[in-house]
GUBATOR-922546 format. One record per residue (C-alpha): residue number from 0; x negated, y negated, z. Coordinates in steps of 0.02 Angstrom, whole numbers, plus 32768, in hexadecimal, padded with zeros to 4 digits. Example, Ala and Ser with C-alpha at 12.3 -4.5 7.8 and 13.67 -1.06 7.14 Angstrom:
BEGIN
+-----+------+------+------+
| num |   xx |   yy |   zz |
+-----+------+------+------+
|   0 | 7D99 | 80E1 | 8186 |
|   1 | 7D54 | 8035 | 8165 |
+-----+------+------+------+
***
This chain:
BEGIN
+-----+------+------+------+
| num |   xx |   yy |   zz |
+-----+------+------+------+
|   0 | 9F27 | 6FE5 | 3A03 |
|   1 | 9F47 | 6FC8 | 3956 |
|   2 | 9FD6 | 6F52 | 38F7 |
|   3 | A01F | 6F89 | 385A |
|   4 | A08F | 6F14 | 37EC |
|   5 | A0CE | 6F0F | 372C |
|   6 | A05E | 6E93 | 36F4 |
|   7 | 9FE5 | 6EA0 | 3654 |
|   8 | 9F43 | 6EB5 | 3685 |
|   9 | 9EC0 | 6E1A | 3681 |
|  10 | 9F69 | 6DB6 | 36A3 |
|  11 | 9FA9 | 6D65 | 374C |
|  12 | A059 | 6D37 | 3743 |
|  13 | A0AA | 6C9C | 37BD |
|  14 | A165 | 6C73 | 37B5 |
|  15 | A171 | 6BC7 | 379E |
|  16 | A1FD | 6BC9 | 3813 |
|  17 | A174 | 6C08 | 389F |
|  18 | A111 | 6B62 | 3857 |
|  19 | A1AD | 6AF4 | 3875 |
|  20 | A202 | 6B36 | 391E |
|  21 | A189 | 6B94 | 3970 |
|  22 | A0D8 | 6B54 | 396E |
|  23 | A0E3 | 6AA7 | 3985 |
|  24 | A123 | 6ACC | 3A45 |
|  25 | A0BD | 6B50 | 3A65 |
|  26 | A022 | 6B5E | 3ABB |
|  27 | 9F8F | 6B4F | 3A51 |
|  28 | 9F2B | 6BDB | 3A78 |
|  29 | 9FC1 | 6C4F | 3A7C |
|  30 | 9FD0 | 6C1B | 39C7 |
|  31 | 9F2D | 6C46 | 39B6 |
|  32 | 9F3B | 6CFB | 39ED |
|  33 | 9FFB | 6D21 | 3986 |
|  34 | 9F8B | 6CE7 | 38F5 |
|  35 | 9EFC | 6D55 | 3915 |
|  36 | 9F7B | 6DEC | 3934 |
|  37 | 9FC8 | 6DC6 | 3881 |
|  38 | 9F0D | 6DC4 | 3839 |
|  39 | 9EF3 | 6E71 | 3885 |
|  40 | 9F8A | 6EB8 | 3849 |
|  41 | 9F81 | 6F53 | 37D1 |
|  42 | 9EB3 | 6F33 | 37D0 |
|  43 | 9EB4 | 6FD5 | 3842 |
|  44 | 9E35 | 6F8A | 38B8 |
|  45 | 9E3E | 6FCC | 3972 |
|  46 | 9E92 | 6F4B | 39E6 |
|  47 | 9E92 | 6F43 | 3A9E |
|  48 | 9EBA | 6EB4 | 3B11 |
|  49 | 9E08 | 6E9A | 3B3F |
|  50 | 9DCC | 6EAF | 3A96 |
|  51 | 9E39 | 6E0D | 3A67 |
|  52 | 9E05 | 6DAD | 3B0C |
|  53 | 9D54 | 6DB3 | 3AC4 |
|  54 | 9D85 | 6D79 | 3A35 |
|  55 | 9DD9 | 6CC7 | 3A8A |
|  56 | 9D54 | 6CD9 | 3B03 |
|  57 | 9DE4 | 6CD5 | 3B99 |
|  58 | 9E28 | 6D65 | 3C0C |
|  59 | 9E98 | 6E00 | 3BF2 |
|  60 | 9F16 | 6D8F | 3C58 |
|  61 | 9F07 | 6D0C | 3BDC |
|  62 | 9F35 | 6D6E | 3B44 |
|  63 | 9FBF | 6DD7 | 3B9D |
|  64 | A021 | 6D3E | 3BD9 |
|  65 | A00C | 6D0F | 3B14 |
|  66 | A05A | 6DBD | 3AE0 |
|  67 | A0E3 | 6D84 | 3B5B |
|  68 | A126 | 6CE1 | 3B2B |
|  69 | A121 | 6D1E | 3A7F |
|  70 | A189 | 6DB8 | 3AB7 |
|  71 | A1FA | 6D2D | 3B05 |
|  72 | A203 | 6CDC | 3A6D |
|  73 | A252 | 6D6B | 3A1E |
|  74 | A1BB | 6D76 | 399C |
|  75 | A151 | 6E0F | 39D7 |
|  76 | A19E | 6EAC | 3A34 |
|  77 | A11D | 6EE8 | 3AAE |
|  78 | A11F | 6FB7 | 3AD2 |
|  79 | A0F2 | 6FF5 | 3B7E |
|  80 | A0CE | 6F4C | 3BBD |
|  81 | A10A | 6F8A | 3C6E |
|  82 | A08B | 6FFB | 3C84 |
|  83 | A00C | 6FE9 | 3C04 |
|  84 | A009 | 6FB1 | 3B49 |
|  85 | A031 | 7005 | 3ADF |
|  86 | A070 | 6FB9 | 3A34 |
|  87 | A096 | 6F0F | 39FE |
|  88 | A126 | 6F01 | 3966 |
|  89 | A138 | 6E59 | 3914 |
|  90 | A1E8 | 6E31 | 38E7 |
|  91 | A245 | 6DA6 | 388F |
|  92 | A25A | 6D06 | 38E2 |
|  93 | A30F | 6D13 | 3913 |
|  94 | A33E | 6C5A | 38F6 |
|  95 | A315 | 6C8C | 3840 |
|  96 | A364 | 6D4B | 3817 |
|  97 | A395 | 6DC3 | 3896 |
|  98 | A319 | 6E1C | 38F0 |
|  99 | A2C5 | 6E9C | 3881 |
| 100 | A221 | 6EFE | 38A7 |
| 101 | A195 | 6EDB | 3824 |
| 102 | A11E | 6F4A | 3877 |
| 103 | A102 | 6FC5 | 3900 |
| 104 | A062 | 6FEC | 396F |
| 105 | A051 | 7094 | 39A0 |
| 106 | 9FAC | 707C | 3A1E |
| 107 | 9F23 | 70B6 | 3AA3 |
| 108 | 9F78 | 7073 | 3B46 |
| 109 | 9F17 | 6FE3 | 3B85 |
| 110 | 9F4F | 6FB6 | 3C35 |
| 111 | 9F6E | 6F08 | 3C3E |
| 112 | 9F43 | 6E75 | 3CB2 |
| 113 | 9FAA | 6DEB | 3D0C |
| 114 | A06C | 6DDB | 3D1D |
| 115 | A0F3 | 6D9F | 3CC4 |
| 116 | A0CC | 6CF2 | 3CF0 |
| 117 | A0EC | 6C3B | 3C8D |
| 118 | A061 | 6C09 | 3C21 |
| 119 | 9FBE | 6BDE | 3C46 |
| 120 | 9F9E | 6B4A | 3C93 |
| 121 | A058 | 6B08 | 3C8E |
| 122 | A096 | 6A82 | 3CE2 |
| 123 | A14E | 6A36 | 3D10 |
| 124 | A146 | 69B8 | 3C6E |
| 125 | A116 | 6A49 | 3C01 |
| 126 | A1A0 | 6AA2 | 3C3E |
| 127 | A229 | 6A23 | 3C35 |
| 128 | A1CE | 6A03 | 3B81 |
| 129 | A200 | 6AC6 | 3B55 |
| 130 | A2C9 | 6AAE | 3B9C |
| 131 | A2CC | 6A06 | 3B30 |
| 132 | A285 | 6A7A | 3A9D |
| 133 | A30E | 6B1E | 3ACC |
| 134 | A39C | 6A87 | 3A9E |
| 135 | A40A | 6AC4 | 3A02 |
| 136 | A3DD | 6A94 | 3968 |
| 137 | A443 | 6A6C | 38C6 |
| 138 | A477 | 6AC9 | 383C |
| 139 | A411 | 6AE0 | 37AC |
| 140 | A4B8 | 6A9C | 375F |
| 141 | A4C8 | 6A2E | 37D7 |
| 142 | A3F6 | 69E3 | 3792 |
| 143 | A433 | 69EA | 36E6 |
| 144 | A4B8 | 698F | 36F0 |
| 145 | A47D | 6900 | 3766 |
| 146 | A410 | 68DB | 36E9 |
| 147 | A49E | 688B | 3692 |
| 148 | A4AE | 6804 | 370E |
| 149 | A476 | 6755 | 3702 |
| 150 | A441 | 6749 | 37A8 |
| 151 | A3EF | 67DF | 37BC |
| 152 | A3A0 | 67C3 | 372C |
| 153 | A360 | 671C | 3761 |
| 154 | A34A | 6772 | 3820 |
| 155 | A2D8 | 67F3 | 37D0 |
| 156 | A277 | 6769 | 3777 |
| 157 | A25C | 66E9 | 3804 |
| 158 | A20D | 678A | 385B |
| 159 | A18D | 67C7 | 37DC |
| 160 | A158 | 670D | 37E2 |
| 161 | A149 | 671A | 38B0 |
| 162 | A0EE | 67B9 | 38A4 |
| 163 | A0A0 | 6796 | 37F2 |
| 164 | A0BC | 6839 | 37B1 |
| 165 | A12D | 689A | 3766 |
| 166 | A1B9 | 68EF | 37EA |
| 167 | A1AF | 6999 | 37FC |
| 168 | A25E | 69FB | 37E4 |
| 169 | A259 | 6A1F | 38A8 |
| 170 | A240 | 6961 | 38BE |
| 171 | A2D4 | 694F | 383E |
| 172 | A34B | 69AD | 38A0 |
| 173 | A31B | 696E | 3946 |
| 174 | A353 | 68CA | 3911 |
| 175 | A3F6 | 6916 | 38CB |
| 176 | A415 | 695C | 396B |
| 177 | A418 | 68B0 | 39D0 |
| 178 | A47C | 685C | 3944 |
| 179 | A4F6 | 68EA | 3946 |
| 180 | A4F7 | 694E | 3A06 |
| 181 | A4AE | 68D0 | 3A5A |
| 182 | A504 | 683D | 3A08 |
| 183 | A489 | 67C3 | 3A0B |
| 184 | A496 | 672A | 398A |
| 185 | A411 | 6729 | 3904 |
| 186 | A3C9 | 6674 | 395C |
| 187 | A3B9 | 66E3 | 3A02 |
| 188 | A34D | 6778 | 39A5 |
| 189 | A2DC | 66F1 | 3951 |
| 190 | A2CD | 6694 | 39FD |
| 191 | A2B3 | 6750 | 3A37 |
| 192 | A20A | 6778 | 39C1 |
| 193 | A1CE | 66D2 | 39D4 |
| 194 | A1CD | 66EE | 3A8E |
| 195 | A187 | 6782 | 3A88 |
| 196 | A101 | 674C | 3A15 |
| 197 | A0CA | 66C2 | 3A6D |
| 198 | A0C1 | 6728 | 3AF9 |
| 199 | A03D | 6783 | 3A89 |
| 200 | A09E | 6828 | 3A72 |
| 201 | A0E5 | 685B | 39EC |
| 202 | A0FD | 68FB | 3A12 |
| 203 | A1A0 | 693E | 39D1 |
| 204 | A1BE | 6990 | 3A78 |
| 205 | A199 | 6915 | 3AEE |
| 206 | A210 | 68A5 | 3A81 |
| 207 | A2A7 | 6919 | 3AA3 |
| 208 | A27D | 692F | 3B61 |
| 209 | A29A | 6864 | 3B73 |
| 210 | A326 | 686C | 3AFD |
| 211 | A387 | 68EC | 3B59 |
| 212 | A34B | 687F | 3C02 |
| 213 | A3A1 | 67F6 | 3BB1 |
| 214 | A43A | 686B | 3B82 |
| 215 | A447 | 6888 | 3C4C |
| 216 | A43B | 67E4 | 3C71 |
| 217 | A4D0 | 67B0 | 3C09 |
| 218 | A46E | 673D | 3BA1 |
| 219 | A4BC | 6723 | 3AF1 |
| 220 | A469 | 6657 | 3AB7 |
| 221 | A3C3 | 6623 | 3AA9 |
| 222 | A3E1 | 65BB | 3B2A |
| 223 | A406 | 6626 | 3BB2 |
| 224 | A363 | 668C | 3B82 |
| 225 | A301 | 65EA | 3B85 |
| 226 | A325 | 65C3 | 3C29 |
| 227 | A312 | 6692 | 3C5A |
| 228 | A26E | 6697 | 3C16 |
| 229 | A239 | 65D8 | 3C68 |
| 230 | A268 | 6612 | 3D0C |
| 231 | A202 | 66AB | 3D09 |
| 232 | A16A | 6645 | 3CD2 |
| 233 | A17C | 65B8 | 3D42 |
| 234 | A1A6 | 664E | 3DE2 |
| 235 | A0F4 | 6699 | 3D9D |
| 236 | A0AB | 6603 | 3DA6 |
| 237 | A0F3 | 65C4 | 3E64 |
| 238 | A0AC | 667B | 3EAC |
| 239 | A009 | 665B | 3E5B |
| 240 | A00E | 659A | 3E9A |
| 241 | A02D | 65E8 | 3F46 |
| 242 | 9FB4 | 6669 | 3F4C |
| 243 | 9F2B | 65D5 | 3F36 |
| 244 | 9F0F | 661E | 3E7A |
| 245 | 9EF2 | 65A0 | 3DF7 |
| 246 | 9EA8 | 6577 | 3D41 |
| 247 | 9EEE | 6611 | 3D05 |
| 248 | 9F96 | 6685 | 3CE2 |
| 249 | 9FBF | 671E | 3D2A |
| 250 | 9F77 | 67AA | 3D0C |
| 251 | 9FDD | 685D | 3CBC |
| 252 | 9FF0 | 68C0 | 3D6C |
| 253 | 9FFD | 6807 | 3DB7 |
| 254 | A097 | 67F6 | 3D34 |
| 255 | A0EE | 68AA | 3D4B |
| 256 | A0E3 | 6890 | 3E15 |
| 257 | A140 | 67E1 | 3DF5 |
| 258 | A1B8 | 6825 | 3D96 |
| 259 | A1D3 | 68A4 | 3DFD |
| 260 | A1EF | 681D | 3E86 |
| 261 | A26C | 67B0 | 3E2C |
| 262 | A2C6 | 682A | 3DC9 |
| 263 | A2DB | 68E1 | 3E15 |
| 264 | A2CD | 6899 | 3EC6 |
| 265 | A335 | 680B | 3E85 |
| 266 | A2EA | 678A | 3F19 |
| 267 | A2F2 | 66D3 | 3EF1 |
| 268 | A257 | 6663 | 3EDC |
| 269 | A25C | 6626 | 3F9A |
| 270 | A259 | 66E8 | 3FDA |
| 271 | A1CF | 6713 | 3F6F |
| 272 | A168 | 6685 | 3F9B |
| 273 | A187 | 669D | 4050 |
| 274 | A148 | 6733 | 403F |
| 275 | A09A | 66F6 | 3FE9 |
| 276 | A08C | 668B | 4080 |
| 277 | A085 | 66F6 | 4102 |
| 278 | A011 | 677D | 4093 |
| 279 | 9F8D | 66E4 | 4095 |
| 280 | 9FA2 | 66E0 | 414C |
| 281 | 9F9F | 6786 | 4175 |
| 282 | 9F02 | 679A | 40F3 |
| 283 | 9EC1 | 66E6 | 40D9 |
| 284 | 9EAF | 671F | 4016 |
| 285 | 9F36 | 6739 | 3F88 |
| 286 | 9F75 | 6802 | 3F82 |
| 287 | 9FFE | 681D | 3F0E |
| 288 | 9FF5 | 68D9 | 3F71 |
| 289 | A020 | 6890 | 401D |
| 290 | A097 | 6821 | 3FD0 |
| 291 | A0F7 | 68B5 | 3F69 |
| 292 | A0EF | 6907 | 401D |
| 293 | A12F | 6880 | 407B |
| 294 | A1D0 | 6867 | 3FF5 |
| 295 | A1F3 | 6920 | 3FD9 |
| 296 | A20C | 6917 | 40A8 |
| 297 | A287 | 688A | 4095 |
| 298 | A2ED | 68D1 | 4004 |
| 299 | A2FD | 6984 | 407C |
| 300 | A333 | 68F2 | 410B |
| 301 | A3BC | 68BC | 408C |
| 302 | A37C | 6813 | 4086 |
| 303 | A3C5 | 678B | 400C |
| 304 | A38C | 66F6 | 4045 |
| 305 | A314 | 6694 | 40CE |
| 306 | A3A1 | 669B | 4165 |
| 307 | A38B | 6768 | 4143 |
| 308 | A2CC | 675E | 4151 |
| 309 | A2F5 | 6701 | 4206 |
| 310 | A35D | 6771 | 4240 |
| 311 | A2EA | 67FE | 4206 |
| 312 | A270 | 67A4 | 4273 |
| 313 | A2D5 | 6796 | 430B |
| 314 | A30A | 684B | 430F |
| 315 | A250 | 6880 | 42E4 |
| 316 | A20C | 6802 | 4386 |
| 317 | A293 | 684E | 43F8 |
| 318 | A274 | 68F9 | 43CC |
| 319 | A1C6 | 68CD | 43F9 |
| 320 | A1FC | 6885 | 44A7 |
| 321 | A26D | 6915 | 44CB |
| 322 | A1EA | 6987 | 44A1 |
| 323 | A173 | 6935 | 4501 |
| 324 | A1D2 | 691C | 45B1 |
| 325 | A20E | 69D5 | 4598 |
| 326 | A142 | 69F6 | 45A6 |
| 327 | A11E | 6A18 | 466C |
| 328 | A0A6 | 69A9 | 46B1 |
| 329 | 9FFA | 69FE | 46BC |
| 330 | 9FD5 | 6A3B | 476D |
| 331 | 9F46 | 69CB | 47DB |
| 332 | 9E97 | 6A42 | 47CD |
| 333 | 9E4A | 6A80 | 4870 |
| 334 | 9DAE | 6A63 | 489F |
| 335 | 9D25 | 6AE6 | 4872 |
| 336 | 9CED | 6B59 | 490D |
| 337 | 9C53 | 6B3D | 4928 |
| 338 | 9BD6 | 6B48 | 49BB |
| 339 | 9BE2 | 6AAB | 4A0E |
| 340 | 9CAD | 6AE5 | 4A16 |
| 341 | 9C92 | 6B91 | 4A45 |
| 342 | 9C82 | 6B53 | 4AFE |
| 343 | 9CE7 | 6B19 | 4B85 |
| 344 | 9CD2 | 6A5E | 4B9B |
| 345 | 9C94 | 6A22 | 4C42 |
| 346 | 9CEF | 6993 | 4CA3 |
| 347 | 9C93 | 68FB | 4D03 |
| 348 | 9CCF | 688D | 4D8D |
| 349 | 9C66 | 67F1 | 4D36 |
| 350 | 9C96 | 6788 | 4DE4 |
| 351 | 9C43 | 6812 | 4E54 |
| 352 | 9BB9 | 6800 | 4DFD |
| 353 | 9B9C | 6762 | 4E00 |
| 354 | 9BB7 | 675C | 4EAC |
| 355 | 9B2D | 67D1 | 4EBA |
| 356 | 9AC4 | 6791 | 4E5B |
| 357 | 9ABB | 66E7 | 4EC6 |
| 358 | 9AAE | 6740 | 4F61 |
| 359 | 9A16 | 6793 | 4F1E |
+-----+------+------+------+
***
C-alpha cells in the first residue's frame, strides 16, 4: 500500500487547523499513526497495515480503528475498507476548505482486522468529552471581532493566568461559544476554569463537557454552580463515608460511577446511600459494581424516592411467597427395600407366652 500526496519532498506538511481542532481531542496514538501516514506520503515506501502495527508496536486492529476515526473525521478517505485496503487519500479538513483530495493510494489489498468499533480503550466520559467537542463553534468573524470586547478581553486574560499559558485559538473560541450560545456571564466562565482547574484538568474538553452539564442544568450565576459543584462533592464524599472509606477522595471510575448515580440516574443522596448500605450487607466490603447494579435495578423499577424502594420490596417478598406456596410440597420418601423388609412379618400373642412360659 503506498500514499501519494503533493508535498515537496524532505517536507511534512500539518494544517494548523488539524493542530487547533483536531488533535487536541483525539486519541494520542491515533495522532501518532495520521502523522506517520503524512511522513510516508510520496516517499514511495510499501505500506501495509501490519507493516505500520510494527512500527507502534500494537495490532492490525489498533491501526485500522485509527484509519477509521480519521475517516470519520472527514480527514482521510479509506478505499476498499469493506473488504480489504486498499488506498488511503488524505483530504482537507472540512471545517477549514471543502473537502478536496490531496492524494490518492492506489495499493496491494491488505485485508484488515477488527470492526468498525469506537476507539480503543474508550470509555462513557471520553465519549461525552467527544459530543461536548462536536458543539458548534464560532465564526472566524465571529473570533476576530470578540476580540474587541472588554470583557472578553479581560475573560481571555484571567484564563491564560488560570492555565498560565497562552490560549490556544480552539480554547479562544470555546470560550466565545459559552459567552455567546451558551450565554453564560463572563464571572460564570472564570468560576468555570477555575473549577475545572482546581479540579486538576484543564483539559479544554473536559471544560466544555461540564459547561454544557451546567447549560442542562439551567445554571446561569456563579452561585448556582457553586452550590452544583458542592453538592456533588459533598454526595462523593457521603457514599465514600458510607462505604467505611476514609483519608482519601474518590477515585476516577469511583467518580464516573457517582456521577452516573446522581446525574443520568438522577437518584437523590438518600437513594444512593441506601443503596451502599445494603451492598455492605450483602458483601460486608465497599463495591461501587454491586452498588451500580443495585441502582440501575431501581431506576428500571421507576423508583424516585425511599417509599418506591418499599414498595419494590413488598412486591419482590410477595412474589417470593407466591412463588413459593405455588411450589408442591415434596412427597414423604419410602423406605429402602431391603432384606429385613423383603419378608412377611410374624405376629406373637406376648400373653400366651407368658403364660407358657410360667407353666413351664
Amino acid at each position: 500500500m503506498k500514499i501519494y500526496t503533493g508535498t515537496p519532498e524532505g517536507m511534512t506538511v500539518i494544517h494548523n487547523f488539524f493542530i487547533d481542532q483536531y488533535m487536541p481531542r483525539a486519541n494520542g496514538e491515533f495522532v501518532k499513526v495520521y502523522l506517520y501516514l503524512l511522513r510516508c506520503a510520496d516517499s514511495g515506501r510499501e505500506l501495509s497495515l501490519s507493516s505500520i502495527a510494527d512500527v507502534f508496536d500494537c495490532t492490525e486492529k489498533d491501526i485500522h480503528r485509527a484509519l477509521l476515526y480519521w475517516e470519520k473525521q472527514g480527514l482521510l478517505s479509506l478505499s476498499g475498507a469493506g473488504s480489504g485496503l486498499s488506498g488511503i487519500t488524505f483530504l482537507i479538513p472540512p471545517a477549514q476548505h471543502s473537502p478536496q483530495t490531496l492524494s490518492t493510494a492506489p495499493a496491494a489489498t491488505q485485508e484488515p482486522s477488527g470492526s468498525m468499533g469506537s476507539m480503543t480503550g474508550a470509555k462513557k466520559q471520553e465519549q461525552k468529552a467527544e459530543t461536548a467537542a462536536a458543539a458548534p463553534s464560532p465564526t472566524r468573524e465571529r473570533i476576530a471581532t470578540a476580540q474587541e470586547q472588554k470583557e472578553i478581553r479581560q475573560l481571555f486574560y484571567v484564563a491564560e493566568q488560570y492555565l498560565q499559558r497562552p490560549l490556544t485559538s480552539a480554547e479562544q473560541s470555546d470560550f466565545i461559544y459559552y459567552y455567546d450560545d451558551l450565554q453564560f456571564s463572563a464571572d460564570l466562565i472564570e468560576y468555570l476554569i477555575e473549577y475545572c482547574v482546581s479540579k486538576g484538568s484543564a483539559n479544554r474538553h473536559y471544560m466544555r463537557t461540564v459547561a454544557l452539564a451546567w447549560a442542562e442544568a439551567g445554571i446561569s450565576t456563579v452561585l448556582q454552580a457553586k452550590e452544583e459543584t458542592n453538592t456533588y462533592n459533598k454526595n462523593f464524599f457521603a457514599v465514600l463515608n458510607t462505604f467505611g472509606i476514609r483519608g482519601r477522595g474518590p477515585a476516577a471510575p469511583e467518580q464516573e460511577l457517582m456521577s452516573r448515580w446522581f446525574q443520568e440516574f438522577g437518584f437523590s443522596a438518600d437513594i444512593v446511600l441506601e443503596a451502599c448500605r445494603r451492598t455492605i450487607r450483602q458483601t460486608h466490603q465497599p463495591n461501587f459494581q454491586y452498588a451500580d447494579r443495585i441502582l440501575e435495578q431501581w431506576k428500571e423499577g421507576g423508583v424516585r424516592s425511599l417509599s418506591d424502594v418499599e414498595q419494590l420490596d413488598r412486591r419482590h417478598r410477595a412474589e417470593q411467597k407466591k412463588s413459593s406456596a405455588s411450589t408442591p410440597a415434596p412427597r414423604p420418601s419410602r423406605p429402602a427395600a431391603n432384606r429385613f423388609n423383603n419378608f412377611s412379618q410374624r405376629e406373637y400373642d406376648y400373653n400366651q407366652l407368658e403364660k407358657q412360659l410360667l407353666n413351664n
